[in-house]
VEXLO-904395 format. One line per field, with one value per residue: z, y, x of N, C-alpha, C in turn; residue in one letter; residue number from 1. Coordinates in pm, whole numbers, plus 50000, padded with zeros to 5 digits. Layout:
n_z	[Z  ...]
n_y	[Y  ...]
n_x	[X  ...]
ca_z	[Z  ...]
ca_y	[Y  ...]
ca_x	[X  ...]
c_z	[Z  ...]
c_y	[Y  ...]
c_x	[X  ...]
res	[a  ...]
n	[NUM  ...]
END
This chain:
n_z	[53248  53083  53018  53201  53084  52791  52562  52238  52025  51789  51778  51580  51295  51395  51668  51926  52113  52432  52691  52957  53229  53518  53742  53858  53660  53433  53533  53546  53297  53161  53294  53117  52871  52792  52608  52325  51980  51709  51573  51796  51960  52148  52499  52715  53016  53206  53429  53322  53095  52812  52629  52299  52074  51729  51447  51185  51008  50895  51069  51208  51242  51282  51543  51751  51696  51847  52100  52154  52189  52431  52741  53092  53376  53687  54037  54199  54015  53913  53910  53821  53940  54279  54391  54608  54890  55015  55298  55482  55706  55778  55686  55575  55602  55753  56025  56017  55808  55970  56147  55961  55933  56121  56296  56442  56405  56420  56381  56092  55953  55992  55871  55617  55535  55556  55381  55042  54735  54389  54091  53948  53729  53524  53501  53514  53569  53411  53562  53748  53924  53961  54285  54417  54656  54811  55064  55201  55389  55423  55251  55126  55117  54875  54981  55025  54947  54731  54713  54572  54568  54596  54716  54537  54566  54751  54917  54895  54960  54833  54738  54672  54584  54662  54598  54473  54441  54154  54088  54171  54241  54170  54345  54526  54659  54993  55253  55335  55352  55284  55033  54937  54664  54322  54092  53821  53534  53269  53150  53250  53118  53172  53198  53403  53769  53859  53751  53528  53713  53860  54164  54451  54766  55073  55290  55639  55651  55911]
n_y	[58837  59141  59286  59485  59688  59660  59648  59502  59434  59411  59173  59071  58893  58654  58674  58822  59057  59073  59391  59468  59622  59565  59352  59162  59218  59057  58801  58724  58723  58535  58272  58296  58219  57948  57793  57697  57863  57622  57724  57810  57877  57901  58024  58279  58420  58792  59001  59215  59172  58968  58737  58567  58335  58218  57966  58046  58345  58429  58355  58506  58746  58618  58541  58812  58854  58673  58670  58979  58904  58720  58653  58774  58605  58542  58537  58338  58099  57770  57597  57425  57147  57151  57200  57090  57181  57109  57237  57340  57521  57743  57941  58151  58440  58426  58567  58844  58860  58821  59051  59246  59255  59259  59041  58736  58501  58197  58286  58402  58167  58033  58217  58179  57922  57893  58067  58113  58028  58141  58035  58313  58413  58288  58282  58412  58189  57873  57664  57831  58011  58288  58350  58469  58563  58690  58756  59004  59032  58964  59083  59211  59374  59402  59182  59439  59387  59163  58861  58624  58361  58190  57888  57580  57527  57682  57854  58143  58566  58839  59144  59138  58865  58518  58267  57988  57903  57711  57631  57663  58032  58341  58595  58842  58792  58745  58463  58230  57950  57619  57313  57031  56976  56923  57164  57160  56976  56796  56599  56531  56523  56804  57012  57175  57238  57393  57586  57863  57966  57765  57627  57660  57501  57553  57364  57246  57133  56837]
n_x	[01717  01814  02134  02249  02426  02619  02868  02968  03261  03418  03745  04014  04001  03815  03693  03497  03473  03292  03190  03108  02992  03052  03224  03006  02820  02970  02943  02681  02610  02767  02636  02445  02483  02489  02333  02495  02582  02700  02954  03068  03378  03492  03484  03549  03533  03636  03768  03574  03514  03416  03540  03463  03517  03470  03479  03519  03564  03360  03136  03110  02912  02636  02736  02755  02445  02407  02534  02386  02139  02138  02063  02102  02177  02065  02233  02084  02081  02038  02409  02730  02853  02924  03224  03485  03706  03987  04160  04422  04466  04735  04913  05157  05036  04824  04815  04818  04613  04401  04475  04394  04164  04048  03963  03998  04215  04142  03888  03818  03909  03720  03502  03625  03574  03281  03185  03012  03129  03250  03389  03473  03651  03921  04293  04638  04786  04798  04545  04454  04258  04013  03822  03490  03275  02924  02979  03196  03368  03609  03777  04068  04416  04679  04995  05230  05486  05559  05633  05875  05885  05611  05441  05337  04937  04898  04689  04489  04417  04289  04253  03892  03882  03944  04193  04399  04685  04820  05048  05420  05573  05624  05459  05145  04993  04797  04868  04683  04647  04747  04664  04643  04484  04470  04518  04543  04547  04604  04584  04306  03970  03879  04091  04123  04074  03866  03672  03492  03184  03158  03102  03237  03349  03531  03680  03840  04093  04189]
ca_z	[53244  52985  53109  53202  52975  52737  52396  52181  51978  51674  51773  51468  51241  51442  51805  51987  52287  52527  52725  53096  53336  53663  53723  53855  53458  53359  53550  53514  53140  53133  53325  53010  52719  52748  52484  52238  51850  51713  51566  51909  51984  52322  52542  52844  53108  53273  53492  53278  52905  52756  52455  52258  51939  51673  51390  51068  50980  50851  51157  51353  51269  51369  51668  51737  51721  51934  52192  52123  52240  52514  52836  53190  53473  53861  54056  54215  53926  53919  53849  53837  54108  54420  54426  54784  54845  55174  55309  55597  55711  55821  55599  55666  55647  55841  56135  55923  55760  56108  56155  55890  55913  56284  56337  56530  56282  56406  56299  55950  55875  55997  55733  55483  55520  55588  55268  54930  54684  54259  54007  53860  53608  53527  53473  53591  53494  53373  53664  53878  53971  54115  54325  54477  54742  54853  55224  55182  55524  55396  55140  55194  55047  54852  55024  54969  54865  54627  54721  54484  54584  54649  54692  54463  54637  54853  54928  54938  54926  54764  54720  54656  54527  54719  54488  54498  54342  54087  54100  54226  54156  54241  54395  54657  54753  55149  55209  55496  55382  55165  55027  54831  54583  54170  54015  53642  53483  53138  53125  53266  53018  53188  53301  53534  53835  53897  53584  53561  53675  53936  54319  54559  54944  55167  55411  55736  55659  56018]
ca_y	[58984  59164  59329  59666  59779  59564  59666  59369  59436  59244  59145  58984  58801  58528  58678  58901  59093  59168  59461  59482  59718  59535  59177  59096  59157  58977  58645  58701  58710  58392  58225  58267  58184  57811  57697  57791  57813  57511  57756  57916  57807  57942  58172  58321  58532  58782  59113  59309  59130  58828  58677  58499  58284  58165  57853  58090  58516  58424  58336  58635  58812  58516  58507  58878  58858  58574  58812  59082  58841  58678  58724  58733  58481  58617  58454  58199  58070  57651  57663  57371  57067  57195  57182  57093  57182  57095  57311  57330  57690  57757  58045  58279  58613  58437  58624  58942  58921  58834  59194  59331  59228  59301  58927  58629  58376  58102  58412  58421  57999  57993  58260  58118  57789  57927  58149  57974  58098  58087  58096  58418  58421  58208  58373  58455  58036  57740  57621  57963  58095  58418  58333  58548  58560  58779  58790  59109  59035  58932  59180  59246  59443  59262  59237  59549  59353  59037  58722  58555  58254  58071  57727  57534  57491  57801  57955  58319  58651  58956  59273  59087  58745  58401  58258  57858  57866  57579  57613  57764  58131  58478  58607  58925  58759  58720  58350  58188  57789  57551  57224  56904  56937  56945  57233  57152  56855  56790  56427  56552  56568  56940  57030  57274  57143  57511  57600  57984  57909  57653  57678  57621  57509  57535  57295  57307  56978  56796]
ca_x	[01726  01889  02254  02227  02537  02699  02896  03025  03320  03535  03892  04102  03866  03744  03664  03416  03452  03158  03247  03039  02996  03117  03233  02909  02753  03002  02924  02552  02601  02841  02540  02329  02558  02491  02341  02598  02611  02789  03016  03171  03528  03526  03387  03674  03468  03762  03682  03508  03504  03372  03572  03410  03636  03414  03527  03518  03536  03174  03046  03104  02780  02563  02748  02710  02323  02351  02547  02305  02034  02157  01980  02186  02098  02074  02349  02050  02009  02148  02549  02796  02840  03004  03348  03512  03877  04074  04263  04510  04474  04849  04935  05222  04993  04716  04829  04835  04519  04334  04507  04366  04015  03990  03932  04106  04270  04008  03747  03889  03939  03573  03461  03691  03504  03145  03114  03012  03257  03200  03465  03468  03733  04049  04412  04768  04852  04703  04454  04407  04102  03959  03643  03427  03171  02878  03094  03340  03434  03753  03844  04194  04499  04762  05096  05321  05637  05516  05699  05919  05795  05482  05461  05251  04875  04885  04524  04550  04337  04363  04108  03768  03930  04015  04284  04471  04804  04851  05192  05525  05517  05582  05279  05160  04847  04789  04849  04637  04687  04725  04557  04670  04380  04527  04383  04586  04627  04611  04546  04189  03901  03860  04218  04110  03965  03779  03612  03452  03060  03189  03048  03316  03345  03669  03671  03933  04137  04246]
c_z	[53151  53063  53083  53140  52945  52614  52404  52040  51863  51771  51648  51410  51280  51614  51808  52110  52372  52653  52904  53206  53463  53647  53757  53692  53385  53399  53582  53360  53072  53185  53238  52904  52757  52643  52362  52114  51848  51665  51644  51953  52107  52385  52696  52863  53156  53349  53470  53158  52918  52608  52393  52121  51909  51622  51285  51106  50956  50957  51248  51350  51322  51515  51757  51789  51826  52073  52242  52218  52399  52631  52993  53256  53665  53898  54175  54123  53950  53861  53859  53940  54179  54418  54589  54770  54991  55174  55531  55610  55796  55730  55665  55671  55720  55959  56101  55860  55861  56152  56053  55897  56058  56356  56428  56402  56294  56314  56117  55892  55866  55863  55620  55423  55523  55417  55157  54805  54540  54214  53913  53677  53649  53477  53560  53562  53512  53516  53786  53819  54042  54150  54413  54511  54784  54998  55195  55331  55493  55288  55232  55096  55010  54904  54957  54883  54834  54676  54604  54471  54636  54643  54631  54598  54768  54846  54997  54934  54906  54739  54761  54690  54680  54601  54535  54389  54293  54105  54141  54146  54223  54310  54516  54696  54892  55156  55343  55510  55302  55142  54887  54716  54403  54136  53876  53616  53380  53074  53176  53164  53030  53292  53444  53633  53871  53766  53618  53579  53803  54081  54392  54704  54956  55273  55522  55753  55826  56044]
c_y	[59026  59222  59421  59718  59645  59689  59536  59503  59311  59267  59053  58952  58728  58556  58811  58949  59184  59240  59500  59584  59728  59397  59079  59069  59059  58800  58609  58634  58576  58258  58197  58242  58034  57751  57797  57744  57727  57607  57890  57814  57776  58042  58168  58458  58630  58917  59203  59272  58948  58785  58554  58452  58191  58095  57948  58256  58527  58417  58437  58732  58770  58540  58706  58887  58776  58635  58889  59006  58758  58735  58695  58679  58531  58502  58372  58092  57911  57670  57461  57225  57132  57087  57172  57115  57193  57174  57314  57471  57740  57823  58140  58378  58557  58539  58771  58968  58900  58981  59284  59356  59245  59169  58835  58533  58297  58180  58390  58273  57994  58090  58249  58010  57795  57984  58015  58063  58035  58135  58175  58398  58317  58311  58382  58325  57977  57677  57758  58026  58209  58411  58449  58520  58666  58843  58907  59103  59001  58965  59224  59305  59307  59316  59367  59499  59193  58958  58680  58430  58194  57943  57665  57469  57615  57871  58083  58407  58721  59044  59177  58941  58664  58318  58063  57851  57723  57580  57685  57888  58195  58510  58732  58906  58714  58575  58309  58060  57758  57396  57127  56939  57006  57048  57263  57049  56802  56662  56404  56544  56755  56950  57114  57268  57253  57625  57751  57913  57799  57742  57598  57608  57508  57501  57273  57122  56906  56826]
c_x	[01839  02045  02225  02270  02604  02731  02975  03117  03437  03672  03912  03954  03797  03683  03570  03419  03376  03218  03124  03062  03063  03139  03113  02809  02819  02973  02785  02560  02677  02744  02416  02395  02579  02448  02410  02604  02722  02902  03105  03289  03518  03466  03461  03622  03637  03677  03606  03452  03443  03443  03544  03451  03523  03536  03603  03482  03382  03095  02992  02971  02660  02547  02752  02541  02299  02401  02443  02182  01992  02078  02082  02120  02135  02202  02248  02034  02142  02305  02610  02800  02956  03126  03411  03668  03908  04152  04323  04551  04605  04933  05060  05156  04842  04681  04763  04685  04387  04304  04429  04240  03929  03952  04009  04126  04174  03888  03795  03882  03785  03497  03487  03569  03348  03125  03098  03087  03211  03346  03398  03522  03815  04144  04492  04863  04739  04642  04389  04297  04046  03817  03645  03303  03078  02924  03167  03410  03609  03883  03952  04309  04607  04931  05173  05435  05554  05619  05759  05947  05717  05447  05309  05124  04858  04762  04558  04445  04436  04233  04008  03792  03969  04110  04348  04613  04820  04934  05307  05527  05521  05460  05258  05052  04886  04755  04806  04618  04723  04677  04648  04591  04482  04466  04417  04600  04547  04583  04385  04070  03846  03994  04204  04012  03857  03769  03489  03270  03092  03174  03177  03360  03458  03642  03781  03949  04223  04437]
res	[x  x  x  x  x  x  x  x  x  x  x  x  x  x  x  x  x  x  x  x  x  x  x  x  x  x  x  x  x  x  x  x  x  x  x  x  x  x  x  x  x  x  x  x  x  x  x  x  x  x  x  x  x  x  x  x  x  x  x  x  x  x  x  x  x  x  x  x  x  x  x  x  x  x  x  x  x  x  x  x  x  x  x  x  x  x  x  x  x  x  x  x  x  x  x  x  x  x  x  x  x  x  x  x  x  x  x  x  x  x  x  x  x  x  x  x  x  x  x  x  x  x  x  x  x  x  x  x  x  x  x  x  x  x  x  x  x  x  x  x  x  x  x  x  x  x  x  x  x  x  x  x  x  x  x  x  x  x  x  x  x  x  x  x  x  x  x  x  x  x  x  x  x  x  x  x  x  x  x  x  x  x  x  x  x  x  x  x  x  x  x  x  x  x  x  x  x  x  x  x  x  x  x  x  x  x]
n	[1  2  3  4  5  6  7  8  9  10  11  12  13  14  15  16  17  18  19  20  21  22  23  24  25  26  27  28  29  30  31  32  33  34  35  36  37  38  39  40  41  42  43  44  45  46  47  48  49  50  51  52  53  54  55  56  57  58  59  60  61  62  63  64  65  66  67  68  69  70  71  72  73  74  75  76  77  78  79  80  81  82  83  84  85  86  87  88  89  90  91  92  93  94  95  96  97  98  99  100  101  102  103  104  105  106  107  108  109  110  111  112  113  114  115  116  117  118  119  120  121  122  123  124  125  126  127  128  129  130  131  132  133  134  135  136  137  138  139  140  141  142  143  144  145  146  147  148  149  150  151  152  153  154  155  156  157  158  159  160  161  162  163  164  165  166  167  168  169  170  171  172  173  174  175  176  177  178  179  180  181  182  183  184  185  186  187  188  189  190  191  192  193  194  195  196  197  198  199  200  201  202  203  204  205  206]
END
């Protein structure tokens, strides 16, 4: 299906940025840009845009039509292998976002771990992820006063988003565990263990 609203725009000489209506167009439309001219650099989904970094200034009209053409992909459509990520749900705002959600903390680990969760976008540092689920049961506000530190591995929410801090780091996301699992490392052939397009479980580590 085509996207309901798109514009594509130049940045600098070498990039393109597709412009979407809601974050759902945008991770329909990242669902159909697989087979990709040999001359695309990159292609970084984020909440609203698609940028897309060709090789060469020449290429960009090619790539353009190939934009233009693209078709978006429903969100049944096959995705990634299922990512699993342990987690040890012992969060300081567990309590807090139990509170918020009208739930019991058990209520909350269990819907953590029940929903099936996709990376949306990447951003904020190298390995972080904002997934999102058809669940809103767990849409939540982001603390009032931001932390000035979060310990590397902290699973958090925030508005829509479930979030995993790669690393130590300010942060005012609501934190309800955290989990051993790497999600940077550079000695990887894909550093980032949660890659936009990627299905993700949370499982309730012993």
């Amino acid at each position: 299906m085509q996207a309901a609203s798109r514009s594509i725009r130049g940045v600098g000489d070498v990039a393109l940025l597709v412009e979407c209506a809601s974050l759902d167009d945008v991770m329909a439309l990242h669902r159909g840009l697989v087979d990709r001219p040999d001359s695309v650099v990159d292609v970084v989904p984020a909440a609203r845009t698609i940028l897309v970094t060709v090789e060469r200034p020449h290429d960009v009209q090619a790539v353009r039509r190939w934009l233009d053409d693209a078709q978006s992909v429903d969100a049944g459509a096959p995705e990634t292998a299922l990512v699993h990520i342990d987690v040890r749900y012992d969060g300081a705002d567990l309590a807090e976002v139990a509170r918020l959600t009208g739930m019991s903390e058990r209520e909350v680990i269990a819907r953590h771990t029940r929903a099936t969760w996709r990376v949306a976008f990447g951003g904020f540092a190298p390995g972080f992820a904002y997934l999102v689920t058809d669940d809103d049961g767990l849409a939540v506000p982001r603390r009032e006063t931001p932390r000035t530190h979060v310990p590397a591995g902290s699973v958090a929410l925030a508005g829509e988003f479930t979030g995993v801090y790669p690393r130590s780091s300010p942060g005012g996301w609501q934190l309800i565990g955290r989990t051993d699992a790497e999600l940077w490392n550079v000695e990887r052939q894909h550093p980032a263990l949660l890659e936009p397009g990627a299905t993700v479980s949370f499982r309730e580590a012993p």
